[in-house]
N, C-alpha and C positions, 0 to 999 in steps of 0.2 A: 385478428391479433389483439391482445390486450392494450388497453388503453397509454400512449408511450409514459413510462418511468423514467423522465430524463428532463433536465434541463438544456433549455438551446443552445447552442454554439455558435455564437452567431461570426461573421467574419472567414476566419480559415478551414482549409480545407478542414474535413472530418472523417473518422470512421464509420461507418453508418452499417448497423449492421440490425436488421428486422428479417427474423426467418423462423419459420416452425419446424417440427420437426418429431414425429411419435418415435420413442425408442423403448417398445416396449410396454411396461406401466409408467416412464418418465415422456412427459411430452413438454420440450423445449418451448418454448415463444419468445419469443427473445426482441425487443424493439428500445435499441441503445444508438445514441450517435458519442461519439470518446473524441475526446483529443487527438490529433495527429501527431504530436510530441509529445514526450513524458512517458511518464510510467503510471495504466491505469491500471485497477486492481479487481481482480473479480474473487468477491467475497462472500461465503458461505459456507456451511455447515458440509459436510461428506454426502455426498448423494445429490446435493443441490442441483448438477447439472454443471456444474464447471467447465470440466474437462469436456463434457460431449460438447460445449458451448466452442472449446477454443479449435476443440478437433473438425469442428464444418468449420469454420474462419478458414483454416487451413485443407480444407480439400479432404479429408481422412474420412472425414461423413458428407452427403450429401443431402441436405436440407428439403421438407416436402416441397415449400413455395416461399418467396420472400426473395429478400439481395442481400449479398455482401461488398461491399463497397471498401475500399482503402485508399482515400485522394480521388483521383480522378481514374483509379482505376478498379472495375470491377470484375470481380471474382466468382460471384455465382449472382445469377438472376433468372428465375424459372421463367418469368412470363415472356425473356428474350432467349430462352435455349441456351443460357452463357453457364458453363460449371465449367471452371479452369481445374488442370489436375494440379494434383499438389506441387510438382516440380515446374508446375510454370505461375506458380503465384507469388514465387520471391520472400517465402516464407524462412525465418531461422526458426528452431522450435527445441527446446532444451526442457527436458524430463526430470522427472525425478531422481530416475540413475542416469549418470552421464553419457551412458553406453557411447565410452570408449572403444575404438580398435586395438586390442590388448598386444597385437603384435606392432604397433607402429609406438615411437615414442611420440612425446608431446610434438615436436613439431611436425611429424609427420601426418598424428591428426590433425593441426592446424590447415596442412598444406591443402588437406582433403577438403576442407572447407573452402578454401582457397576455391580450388580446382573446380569445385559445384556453381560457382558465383557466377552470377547475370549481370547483364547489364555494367555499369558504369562502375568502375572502384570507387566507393567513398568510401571505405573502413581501408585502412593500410595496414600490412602488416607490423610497421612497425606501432602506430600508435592502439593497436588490440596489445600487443606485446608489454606496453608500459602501461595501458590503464590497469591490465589486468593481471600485473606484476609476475609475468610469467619468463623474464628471461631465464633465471634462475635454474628453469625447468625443461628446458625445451629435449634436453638428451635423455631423459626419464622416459621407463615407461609406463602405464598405468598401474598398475601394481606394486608400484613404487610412492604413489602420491597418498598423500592424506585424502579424506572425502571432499575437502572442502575446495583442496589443489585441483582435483579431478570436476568439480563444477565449472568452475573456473576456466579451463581447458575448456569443457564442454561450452562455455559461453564464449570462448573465441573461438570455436570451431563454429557456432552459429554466427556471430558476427561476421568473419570472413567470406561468409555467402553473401556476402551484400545485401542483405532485406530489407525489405519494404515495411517489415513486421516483423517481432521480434514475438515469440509467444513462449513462455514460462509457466510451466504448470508445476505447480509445487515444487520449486526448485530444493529447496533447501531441509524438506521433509523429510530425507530420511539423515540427514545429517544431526548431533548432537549440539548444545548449545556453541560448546567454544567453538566448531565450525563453522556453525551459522553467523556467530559474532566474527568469522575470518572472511565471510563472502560476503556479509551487508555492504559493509564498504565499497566495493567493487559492481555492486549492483547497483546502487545509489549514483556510482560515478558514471556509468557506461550511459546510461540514457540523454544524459545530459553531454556529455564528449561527441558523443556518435549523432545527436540531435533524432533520434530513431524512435518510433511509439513503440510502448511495449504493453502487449496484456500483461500482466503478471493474475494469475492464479493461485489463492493462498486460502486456510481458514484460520490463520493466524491472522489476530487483530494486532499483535505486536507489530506483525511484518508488514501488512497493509500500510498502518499510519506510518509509519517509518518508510517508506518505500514514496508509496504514491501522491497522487496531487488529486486523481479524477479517480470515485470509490463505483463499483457496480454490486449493491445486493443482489447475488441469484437465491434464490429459494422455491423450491418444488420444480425446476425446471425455467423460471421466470425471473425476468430481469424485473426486479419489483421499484429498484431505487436506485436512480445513477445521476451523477452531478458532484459535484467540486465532495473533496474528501470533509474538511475542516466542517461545511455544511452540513453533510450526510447526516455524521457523527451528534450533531449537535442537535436531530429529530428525535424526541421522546418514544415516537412511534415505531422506529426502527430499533430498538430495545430488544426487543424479543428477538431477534433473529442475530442481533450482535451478540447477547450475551449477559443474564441478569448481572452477573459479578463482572463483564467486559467492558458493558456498555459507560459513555462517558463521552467528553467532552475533547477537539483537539485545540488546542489553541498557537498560532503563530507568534512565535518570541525573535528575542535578537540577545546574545549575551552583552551584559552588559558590564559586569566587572566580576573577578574574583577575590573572595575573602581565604589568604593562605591561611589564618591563623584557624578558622574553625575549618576548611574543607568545604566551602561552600563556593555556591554561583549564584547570582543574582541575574533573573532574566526578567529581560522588561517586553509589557506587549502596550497594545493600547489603550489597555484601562486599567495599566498598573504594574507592576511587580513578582517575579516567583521567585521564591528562594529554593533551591536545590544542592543536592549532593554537587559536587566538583566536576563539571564536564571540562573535559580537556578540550578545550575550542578559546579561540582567537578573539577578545570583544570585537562585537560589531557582525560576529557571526551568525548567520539565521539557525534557530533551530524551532523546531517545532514539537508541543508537549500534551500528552495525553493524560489525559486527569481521571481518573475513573470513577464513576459517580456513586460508589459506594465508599470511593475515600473522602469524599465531600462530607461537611457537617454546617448546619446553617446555627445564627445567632441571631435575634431581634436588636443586640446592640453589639457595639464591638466591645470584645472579651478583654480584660486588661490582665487577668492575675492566671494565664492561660500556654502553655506550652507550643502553641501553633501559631507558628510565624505569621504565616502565608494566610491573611484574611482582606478579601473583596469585599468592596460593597456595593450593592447591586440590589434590582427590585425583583418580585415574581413576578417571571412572567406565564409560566404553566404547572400546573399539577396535574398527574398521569397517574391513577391508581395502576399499580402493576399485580400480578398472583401475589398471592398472599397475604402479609401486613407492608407488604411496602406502597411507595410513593414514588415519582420518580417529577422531582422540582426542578424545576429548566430557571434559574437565575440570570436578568439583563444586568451585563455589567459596564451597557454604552455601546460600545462598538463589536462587542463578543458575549458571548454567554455563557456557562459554567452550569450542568447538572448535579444536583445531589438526590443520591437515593437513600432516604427516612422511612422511617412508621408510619404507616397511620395514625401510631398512638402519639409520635413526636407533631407529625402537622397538627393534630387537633389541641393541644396543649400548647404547641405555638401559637394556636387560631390563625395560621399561615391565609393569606389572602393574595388575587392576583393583585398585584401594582404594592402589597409592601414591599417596605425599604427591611432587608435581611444583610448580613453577614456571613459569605461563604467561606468558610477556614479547608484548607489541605494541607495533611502532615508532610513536610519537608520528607521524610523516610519515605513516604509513599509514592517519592516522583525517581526510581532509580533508572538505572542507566534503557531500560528497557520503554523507560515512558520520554524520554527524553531523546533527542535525535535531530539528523541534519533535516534542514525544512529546502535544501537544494544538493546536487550533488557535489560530494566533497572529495578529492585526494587521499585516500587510506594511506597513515604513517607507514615508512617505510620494514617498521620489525610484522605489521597486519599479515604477509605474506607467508610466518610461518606456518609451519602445517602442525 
């Protein structure tokens, strides 16, 4: 197997999942240990190996050699003869289309989840019913719901099975923006209420950072990069596979106060201040912000007669030549760090060196509701529900 991609876990149970697996021209190797709670992310391009990744976790494929593990209980181990089928691994597992039963309304899919469940109740009907805003809905049937309504539904028909795991494969993919902006909220909220691990599967970098806590690069079938999200994000090296124009920095905030007269938020972290557009969130609230390192601009002194609020001061700590004329400056700002992607032709004109003292400025406009987001699970206001 490849060398492990992953930082330890030390303490609590964990996911442990190390298995090969040729499918073709795509051959898996997969060596990750995740979180037992939370919501981890598996990220990458189309093809990467995603899906065949979460489909052996779940019993659908059947791995050459290797384990899968969830807690203390395991799920496939070649070298002990142990391959659980899919209906005894306590699996929920929620698609891209919700595949609905078009003759049953909403609560009748639900019950059907119900009915499928092992072991111990810890999801109750009623509280899938309120996280997931679906009283409203229960005497519909699916051809009556928006797309967004119908995930929805599909995620408390997988919670109702009681799982051990919850696994998401591009939930939200074929939905349009404003739906997607209807089911974040509820997704955000369910892992944290149900206390349940979730893979989530995405090659959305919006939805990742917004969602998860623990990030897994797959790439060519390989788990190349896995370890705390905020970290991941903040590696020069993993670049290329995030995204020239994606890649960037995340950073943990807290709101700190809002300015009514311009529309603004002031979010404070540990080595300073953002200003952004208006989130509707509570001071004291956690949110967490994604900076993209092509919106970054650096200065040798701080700018006085300059349109850009938002300016860090911090030293080099890396320069990453990237394709072409870019650069890719990893900036220490103390406790966190901030990337900007430049020239070639700006670092040599700067005479950028590592351990200068630079000023990293972010346009206010460039942190919109998309880069900005709960940094735990929140309560979606009560009008979120419509379709």
């Amino acid at each position: 197997m490849a060398a492990p991609a992953r930082a330890a876990l030390a303490g609590a149970a964990v996911i442990e999942l190390r298995f090969r697996k040729r499918l073709g021209a795509l051959g898996l190797d997969v060596d990750v240990e995740l979180p037992s709670q939370g919501i981890s992310a598996l990220f990458g391009r189309s093809g990467a190996g995603k899906t065949s990744l979460v489909n052996a976790v779940a019993g659908i494929i059947s791995p050459d050699d290797g384990i899968i593990r969830v807690g203390d209980r395991v799920f496939f181990d070649r070298a002990r003869g142990i391959d659980l089928p899919l209906e005894q691994r306590g699996i929920g597992y929620v698609f891209q289309d919700a595949r609905l039963f078009p003759h049953l309304n909403v609560a009748g899919n639900l019950r059907y989840g119900l009915k499928r469940a092992r072991g111990t109740q810890a999801v109750d009907w009623t509280g899938v019913i309120d996280v997931l805003g679906l009283a409203h809905l229960l005497d519909r049937r699916p051809h009556h719901l928006s797309g967004g309504e119908r995930q929805r539904v599909a995620l408390g028909r997988a919670l109702l099975r009681q799982p051990a795991l919850l696994l998401m494969d591009e939930p939200l993919a074929s939905l349009d923006a404003p739906r997607k902006a209807e089911v974040l909220p509820y997704i955000e909220r369910l892992a944290h209420e149900f206390e349940l691990p979730v893979l989530y599967v995405s090659h959305s970098i919006d939805e990742v950072t917004r969602l998860a806590r623990h990030l897994v690069i797959v790439s060519e079938g390989r788990t190349v990069a896995s370890g705390e999200l905020a970290h991941i994000m903040s590696l020069p090296e993993h670049s290329p596979l995030v995204g020239r124009y994606e890649a960037g920095s995340v950073i943990d905030c807290a709101v700190a106060q809002h300015d009514d007269h311009y529309g603004m938020t002031t979010l404070r972290f540990a080595d300073g201040q953002i200003r952004v557009p208006r989130v509707d969130l509570a001071a004291g609230t956690p949110v967490r912000v994604r900076i993209r390192a092509r919106d970054v601009a650096l200065a040798l002194t701080q700018p006085v007669d300059v349109s850009i609020t938002n300016q860090l001061a911090g030293h080099v700590l890396s320069m990453t030549p990237r394709e072409g004329p870019y650069v890719d400056v990893a900036v220490d700002l103390g406790s966190t760090s901030i990337r900007a992607l430049i020239t070639r032709e700006s670092c040599d004109r700067l005479q950028l060196a590592i351990g200068m003292r630079v000023w990293a400025m972010v346009k206010s406009v460039a942190l919109d509701s998309r880069s900005v987001g709960f940094a735990r699970q929140a309560r979606p206001k009560p009008d979120a529900a419509a379709g």
